[in-house]
Structures are given as C-alpha cells and as structure tokens.
C-alpha positions as CSV (number, residue, x, y, z in Angstrom):
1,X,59.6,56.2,170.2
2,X,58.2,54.9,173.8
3,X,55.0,55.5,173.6
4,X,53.9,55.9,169.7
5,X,53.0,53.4,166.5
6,X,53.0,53.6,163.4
7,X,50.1,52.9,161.5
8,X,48.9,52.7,158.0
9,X,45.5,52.9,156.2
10,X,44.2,50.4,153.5
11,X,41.3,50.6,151.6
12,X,38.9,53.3,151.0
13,X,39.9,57.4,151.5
14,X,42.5,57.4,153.3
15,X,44.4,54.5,151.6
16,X,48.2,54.6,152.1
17,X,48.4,57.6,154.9
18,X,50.7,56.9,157.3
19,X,50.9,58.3,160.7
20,X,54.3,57.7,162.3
21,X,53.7,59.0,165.8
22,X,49.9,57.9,167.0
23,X,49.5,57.5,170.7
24,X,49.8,53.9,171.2
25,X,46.6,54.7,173.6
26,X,44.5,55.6,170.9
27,X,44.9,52.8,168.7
28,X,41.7,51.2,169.3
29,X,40.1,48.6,167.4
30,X,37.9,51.2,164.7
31,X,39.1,54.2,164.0
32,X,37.2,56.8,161.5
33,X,38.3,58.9,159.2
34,X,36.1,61.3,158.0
35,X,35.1,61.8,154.4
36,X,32.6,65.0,154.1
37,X,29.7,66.4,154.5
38,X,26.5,68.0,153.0
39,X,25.1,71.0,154.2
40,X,21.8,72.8,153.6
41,X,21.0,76.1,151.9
42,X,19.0,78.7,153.2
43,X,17.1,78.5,149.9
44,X,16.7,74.7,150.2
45,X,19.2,73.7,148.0
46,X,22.2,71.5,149.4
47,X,26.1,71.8,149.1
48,X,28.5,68.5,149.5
49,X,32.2,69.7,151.2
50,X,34.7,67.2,151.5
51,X,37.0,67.5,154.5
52,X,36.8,70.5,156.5
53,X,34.9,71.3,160.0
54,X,31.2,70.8,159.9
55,X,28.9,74.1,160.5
56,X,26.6,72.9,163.4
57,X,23.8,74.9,162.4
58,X,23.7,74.1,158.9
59,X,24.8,70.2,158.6
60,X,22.4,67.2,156.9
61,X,24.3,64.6,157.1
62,X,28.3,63.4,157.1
63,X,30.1,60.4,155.8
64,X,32.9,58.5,157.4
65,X,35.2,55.5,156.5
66,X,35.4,52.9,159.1
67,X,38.8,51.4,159.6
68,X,39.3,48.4,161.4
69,X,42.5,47.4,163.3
70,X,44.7,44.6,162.1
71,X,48.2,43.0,162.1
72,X,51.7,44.7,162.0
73,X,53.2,44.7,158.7
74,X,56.7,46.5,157.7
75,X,56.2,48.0,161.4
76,X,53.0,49.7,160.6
77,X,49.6,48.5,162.7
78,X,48.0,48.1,159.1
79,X,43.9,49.8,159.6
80,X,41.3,47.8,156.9
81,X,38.7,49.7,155.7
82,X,35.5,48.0,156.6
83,X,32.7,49.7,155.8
84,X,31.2,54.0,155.0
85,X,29.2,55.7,157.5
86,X,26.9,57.8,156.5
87,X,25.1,59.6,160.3
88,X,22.0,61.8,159.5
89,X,20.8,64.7,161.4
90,X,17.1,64.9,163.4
91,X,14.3,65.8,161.6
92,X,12.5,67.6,164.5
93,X,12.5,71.3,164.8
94,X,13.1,73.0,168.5
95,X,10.9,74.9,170.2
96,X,12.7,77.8,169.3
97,X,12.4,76.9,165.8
98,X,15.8,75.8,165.1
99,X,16.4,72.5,163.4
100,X,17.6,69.8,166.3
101,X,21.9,69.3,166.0
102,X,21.7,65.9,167.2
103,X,22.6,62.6,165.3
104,X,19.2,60.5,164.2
105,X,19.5,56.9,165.0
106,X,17.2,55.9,162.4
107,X,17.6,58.5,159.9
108,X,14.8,60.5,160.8
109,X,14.9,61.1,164.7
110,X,17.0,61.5,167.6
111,X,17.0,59.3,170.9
112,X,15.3,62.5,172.5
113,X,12.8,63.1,169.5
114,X,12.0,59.5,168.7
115,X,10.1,59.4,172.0
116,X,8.2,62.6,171.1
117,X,7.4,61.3,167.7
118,X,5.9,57.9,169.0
C-alpha cells in the first residue's frame, strides 16, 4: 500500500509486534513505546500500572522503551531496542498547591522550576 511500511520490533517489550500499515511519514529514526507507569497514592503509598493512559494529576514517573530504526528484513523496517526511559515528574509544588505536571530534566526539577530552585 502507497504510502505505509511495515515494521517490526526487536528487543525489549514490544519484541515481535508488527505493525503492517505505519505511515511511512512517521517512521523516524526512534520511536518509543511505552512501558508503564507509577502513580501516587493519596495516602503516600505508590501503585505501578503497566500500559494504560497516565492520570495527569497523580503520575511520578513513566517508563519507555526506545527503539531505534534499522534495515529492512523480510519487508519489515526491523526497530532495535536501544535503551529504557525512565522521565520523572517535578518536585515543586504550584502556587496553588498542586504538585507541578511537568517532566523534570534532572529528576528533581523542571526547566521552569530549576531556575526557581537555583
């Protein structure tokens, strides 16, 4: 089909899924496919999900497997897994009291709250 690959996954989670019908467009060099994530509690305590939509309020952090692309084999773009990601949320609480939503870069803070924090 004009338009499509076909690609397959090696290594790590997703090892052996094929997609048949990806956007040609969209097969870039990395792709991610994403693992889980661990949540926390109201009273503290934390919960692990794999798979499944993340709760913006109540995510800690969530863990990816980076694919990277590589050569056609049996017609399939064959995706390496490379490496795990694991992205942490900001420490910093709002001024509403909420816990910050965005991604830390360090594991602690975000690009906004790092500034604040130095």
């Amino acid at each position: 089909m004009k338009g499509f690959s076909k690609i397959r996954f090696v290594g790590g989670t997703a090892d052996g899924i094929k997609d048949d019908h990806m956007p040609s467009s969209m097969c870039v060099q990395f792709i991610s496919w994403f693992d889980g994530w661990m949540r926390i509690n109201k009273d503290g305590s934390y919960t692990i999900i794999k798979g499944g939509e993340i709760d913006k309020k109540t995510w800690e952090c969530y863990h990816e497997s980076v694919y990277e692309k590589g050569s056609k084999k049996n017609g399939y773009i064959q995706y390496k897994h490379v490496r795990k990601k694991i992205t942490y949320r900001c420490i910093s609480t709002t001024k509403k009291g909420d816990r910050c939503r965005n991604e830390a870069i360090n594991t602690e803070y975000c690009k906004v709250h790092k500034k604040v924090a130095a």
